[in-house]
Structure formats: structure tokens, C-alpha cells
N, C-alpha and C positions, 0 to 999 in steps of 0.2 A: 665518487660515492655512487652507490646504486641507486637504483632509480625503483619506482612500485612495483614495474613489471618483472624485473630483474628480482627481483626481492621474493616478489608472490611465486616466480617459477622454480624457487629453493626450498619452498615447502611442500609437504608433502601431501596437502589434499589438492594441488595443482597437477596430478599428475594426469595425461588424458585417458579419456575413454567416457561413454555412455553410462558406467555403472558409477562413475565418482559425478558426473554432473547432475547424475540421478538422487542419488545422496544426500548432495550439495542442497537441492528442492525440497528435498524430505525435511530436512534440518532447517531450511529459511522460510517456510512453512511453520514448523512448532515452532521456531523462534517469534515469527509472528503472533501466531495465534494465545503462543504466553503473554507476547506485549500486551494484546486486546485483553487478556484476563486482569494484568496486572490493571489498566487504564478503567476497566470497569469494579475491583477491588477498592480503589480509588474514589472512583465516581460516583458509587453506586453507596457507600457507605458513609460519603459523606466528608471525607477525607482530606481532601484536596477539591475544587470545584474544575471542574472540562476544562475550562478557556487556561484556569492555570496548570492543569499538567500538561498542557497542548504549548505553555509557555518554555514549560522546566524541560520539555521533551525537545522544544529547540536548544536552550540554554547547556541543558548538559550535552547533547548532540555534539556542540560545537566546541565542548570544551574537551569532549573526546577526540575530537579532528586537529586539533591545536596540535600537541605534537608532533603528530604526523606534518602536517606543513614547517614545523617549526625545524624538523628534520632534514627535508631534502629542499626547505625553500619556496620561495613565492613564486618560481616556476609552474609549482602544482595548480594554481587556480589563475594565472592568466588567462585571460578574456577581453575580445570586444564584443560581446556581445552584453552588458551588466544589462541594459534597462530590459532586455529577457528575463533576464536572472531574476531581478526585483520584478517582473508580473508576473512570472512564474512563483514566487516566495508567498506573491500578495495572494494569488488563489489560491493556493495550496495551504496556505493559512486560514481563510475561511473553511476551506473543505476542513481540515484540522476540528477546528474547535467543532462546529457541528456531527463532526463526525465520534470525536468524543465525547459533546452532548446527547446524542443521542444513544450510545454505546452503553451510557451509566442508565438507561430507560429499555434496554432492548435485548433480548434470550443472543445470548452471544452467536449459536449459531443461525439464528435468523440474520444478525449484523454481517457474518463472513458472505450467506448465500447473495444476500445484497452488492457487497464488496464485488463478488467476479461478473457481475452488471458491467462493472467500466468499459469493459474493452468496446459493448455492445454498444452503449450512450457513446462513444469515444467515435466508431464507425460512425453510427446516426448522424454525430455533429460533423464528420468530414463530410457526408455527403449532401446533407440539408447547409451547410455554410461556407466549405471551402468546393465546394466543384467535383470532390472525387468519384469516379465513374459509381453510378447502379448498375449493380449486376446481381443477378437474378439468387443463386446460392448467398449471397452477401444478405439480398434481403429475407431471404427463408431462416439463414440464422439468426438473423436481429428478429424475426418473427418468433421462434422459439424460446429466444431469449424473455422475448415481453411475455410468452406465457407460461414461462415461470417465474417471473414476478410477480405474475399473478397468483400462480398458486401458493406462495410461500404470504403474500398478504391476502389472498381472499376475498377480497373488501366483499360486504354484504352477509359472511357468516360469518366473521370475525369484528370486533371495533375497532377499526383504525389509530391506532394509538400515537402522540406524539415521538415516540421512539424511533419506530422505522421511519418516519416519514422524514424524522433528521437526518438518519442515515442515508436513504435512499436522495437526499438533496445534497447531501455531502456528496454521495459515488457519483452524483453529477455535472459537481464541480470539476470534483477530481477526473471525471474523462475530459473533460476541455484540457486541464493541467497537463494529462498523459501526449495531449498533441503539442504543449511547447516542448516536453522530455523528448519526443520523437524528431522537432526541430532541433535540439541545442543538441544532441546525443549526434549531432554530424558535426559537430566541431570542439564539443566540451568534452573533457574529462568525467567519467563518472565522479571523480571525486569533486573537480571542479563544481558538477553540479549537485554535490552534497553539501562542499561547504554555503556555498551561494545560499541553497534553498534553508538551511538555517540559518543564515544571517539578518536573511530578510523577514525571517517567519518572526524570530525574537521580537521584534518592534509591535508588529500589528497582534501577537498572542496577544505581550505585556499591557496592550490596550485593551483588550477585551478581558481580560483576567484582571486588570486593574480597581472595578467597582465593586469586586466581589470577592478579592484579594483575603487569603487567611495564610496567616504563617506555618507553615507543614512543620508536622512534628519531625524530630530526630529521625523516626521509624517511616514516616511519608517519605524524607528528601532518601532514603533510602531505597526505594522502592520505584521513587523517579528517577535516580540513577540508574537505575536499573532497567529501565522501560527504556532509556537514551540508550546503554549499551546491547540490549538487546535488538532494538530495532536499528541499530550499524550494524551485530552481527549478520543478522537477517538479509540485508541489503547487500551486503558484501557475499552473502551467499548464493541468493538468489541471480545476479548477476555472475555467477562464476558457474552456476546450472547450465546456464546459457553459452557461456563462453567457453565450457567442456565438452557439449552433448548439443544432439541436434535439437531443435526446439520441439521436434513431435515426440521424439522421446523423453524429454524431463516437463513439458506444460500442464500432459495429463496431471500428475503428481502433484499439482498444483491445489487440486479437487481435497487430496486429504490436509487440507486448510481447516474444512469443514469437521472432519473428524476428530482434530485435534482440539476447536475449539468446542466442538458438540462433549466431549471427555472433561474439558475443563470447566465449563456450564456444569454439569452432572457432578463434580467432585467437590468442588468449589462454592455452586451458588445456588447447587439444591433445583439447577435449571434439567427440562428433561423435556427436549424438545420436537416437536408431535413428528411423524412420520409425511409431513403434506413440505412441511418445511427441508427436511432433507434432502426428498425427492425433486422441490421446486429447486431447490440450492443445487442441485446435480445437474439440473435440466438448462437452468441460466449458464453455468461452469461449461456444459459442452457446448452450447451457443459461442459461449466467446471464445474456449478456446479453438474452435473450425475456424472461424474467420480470422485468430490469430496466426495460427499455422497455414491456413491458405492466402494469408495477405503475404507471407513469407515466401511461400513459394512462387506468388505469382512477382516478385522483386526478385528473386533467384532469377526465371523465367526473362524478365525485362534486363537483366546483367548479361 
């Protein structure tokens, strides 16, 4: 029987080269940026409440992975490394729910310019807790980084509003999260660390989404399957960005994250979002992704 890799190199957006891994970013990009529209269409109206579509969004996740292991076997998710797996579920779960609380409160593209923070907060946390070296270009990006987060919130001519301020605590869980993916990504399986992290997420959602619990209409559970399958599409692509094309050429491409969801704001929810927030959102984006593609090259460089 084939195996994933054997499987995935018979199709035909596997083929290599720079312009399909390019592609590949363009596409897991909008796929994203719909998930975020659908989740605030949701949240935002009333629908479904955060903590529960942050549950349905593991739930049906994992019922889309089911196959696929039921296929080629329990092979695909061996691990010793589980109690990773489950602290990596359990953070990533709070980032989860607040992140979709605060999404159903927040101009979609102010939420995305937030989102490309991680990498930034992600450096911060290896150098202020795990030891890894300061270096000079390293902290001019994170400086960059912090001021465009400034400018996209303002504080002092705009009000501070519950919205971002969940978001911007969610992308800060989520870059601590990003350093156990960077740990278990030397021994796990992509997929192994997909199905894991919704295994675990299901429990601690169903708890937070428990008090506040409402039965989603016919037309809801549709709309959360759909946010499940979109955000595997997405995942699966954006990982194959990377594993076609070198990372300086498909990361940039990343940025029209912002564009996609600034079009769906404006079509969608009547959002139409100021020009401070754009430009802050572009200014945070090239922050992280230099120190993404220089942390790469300087691992190239130490190989």
C-alpha cells in the first residue's frame, strides 16, 4: 500500500518548482482568510458562540483525518513523544477560543495584521526564556515588528477595544505553541501533529463552549464543516509552499493574507479598513518574515 508521500508525489500540484510552491501560498492564504470570514460570520451574528465553533473546528477536523489514518493505519500517528502533543493541544486551545473571541469583535483585517506578530513574540520568547543567542538584525526586526503594532492599535487616538486585545493575547499564546511545532516538527509527522493537536483541543474547547453551549442550526453545522475542511485544506497547502519553493520565495506571499481578508471585510461585513492598519499590517509581516527567512539561513549556514 502507498504510503502519503508516495500518494501526494502522483498528484499533480506536487510537481516541483518555485511557481507551484508559490501558488500553493496564494491558495493557503485565501483558504485561510475564508476560514477567518466564515468564524466571524458565525461569531459575529450570533450563531454559534467562539469557544463552540473553536470546538466543532476540532471535532470536525478530526473527523476529516479519520480516514486518512483509517487508510494506511496507526502507523501514521506513532509517537513518544504524547505528553508534547497534549501541552501543545492544551495551548493551542486557549489561543483557539480567544482567538475566535476576539475575531467575532475585530475588522478582520486588523485580526490577520495581528496574526503575522507570531513569529516576532515567538523570537522574543526564545531569547528572553530559552537562551537563544541576541543578535543585533534579530532585534531591529522585533523592533519593527513592535512598531507596527503600534500603529495598526494606536492606543491614545483610537479606544482600545476588547477585540484586539483578545487577539493580540491569543498570537501570544500561539508563538509559545509555534516553539513546541518547531520542537516535535524534528520527530513528528505533519500529520501526526495534526491529528494530536485536535484530539486534544476537543476536550479543553468542549469545556469552555460547555456553559454557553447552543444547538447550531442545520445551516451553522454546515458552515462549521466547512471552516474544518477549509482550514486542512489550507494547512496542507501551506506546508507544501514550503516543501516546493525556497522559503524567500513563497513567505513574502504570505502578506496577501491581509488582502484577502481586507476584500472579505468589505464584501461581506460592510468592514472598510483605515489605511494605518494596512500599512501597520505590512510593517509587522516584514518584521517577521526577515527573521523567518534569516533564522533559515543562518541553520542552512550552521549545516
Amino acid at each position: 500500500m502507498e504510503g502519503p508521500r508516495s500518494l501526494l508525489a502522483r498528484l499533480p500540484f506536487t510537481l516541483t518548482g518555485a511557481g507551484v510552491g508559490m501558488a500553493c501560498m496564494l491558495a493557503a492564504t485565501a483558504c485561510f482568510a475564508v476560514m477567518n470570514g466564515m468564524i466571524r460570520y458565525l461569531g459575529k451574528d450570533g450563531l454559534v458562540p467562539p469557544a463552540e465553533i473553536a470546538f466543532f473546528r476540532a471535532f470536525f477536523g478530526l473527523v476529516l483525518l479519520l480516514p486518512v489514518l483509517a487508510w494506511y493505519g496507526p502507523s501514521l500517528i506513532k509517537t513518544q513523544r504524547l505528553r508534547m502533543h497534549a501541552l501543545r493541544g492544551t495551548i493551542q486551545g486557549v489561543s483557539m477560543v480567544l482567538f475566535f473571541l476576539g475575531l467575532s469583535m475585530t475588522v478582520l483585517a486588523k485580526a490577520t495584521a495581528f496574526e503575522f506578530a507570531a513569529p516576532i513574540i515567538a523570537t522574543a520568547i526564545a531569547v528572553l526564556f530559552l537562551g537563544e543567542p541576541v543578535r543585533t538584525r534579530r532585534l531591529i526586526a522585533m523592533g519593527v515588528g513592535f512598531v507596527g503594532i503600534m500603529i495598526v492599535l494606536r492606543p491614545g487616538f483610537i479606544p482600545l477595544a476588547w477585540g484586539p486585545v483578545l487577539v493580540i493575547v491569543s498570537v501570544i499564546i500561539w508563538a509559545g505553541c509555534q516553539l513546541m511545532i518547531r520542537s516535535l516538527s524534528r520527530t513528528e509527522s505533519s500529520f501526526a501533529q495534526t491529528f494530536y493537536m485536535t484530539l486534544f483541543l476537543m476536550p479543553l474547547n468542549f469545556a469552555a463552549a460547555a456553559p454557553f453551549w447552543v444547538w447550531p442550526s442545520l445551516h451553522a453545522v454546515m458552515v462549521l464543516v466547512l471552516i474544518a475542511g477549509v482550514a486542512n485544506v489550507g494547512t496542507v497547502l501551506y506546508g507544501e509552499a514550503f516543501r516546493r519553493a525556497d522559503m524567500s520565495a513563497v513567505l513574502p506571499l504570505e502578506s496577501t493574507k491581509i488582502i484577502w481578508t481586507a476584500s472579505i471585510g468589505w464584501a461581506f461585513f460592510a468592514e472598510t479598513p483605515d489605511i494605518w492598519t494596512l500599512f501597520g499590517g505590512f510593517v509587522i509581516f516584514a518584521a517577521a518574515a526577515y527573521i523567518t527567512i534569516r533564522e533559515a539561513q543562518l541553520a542552512r549556514a550552521a549545516k
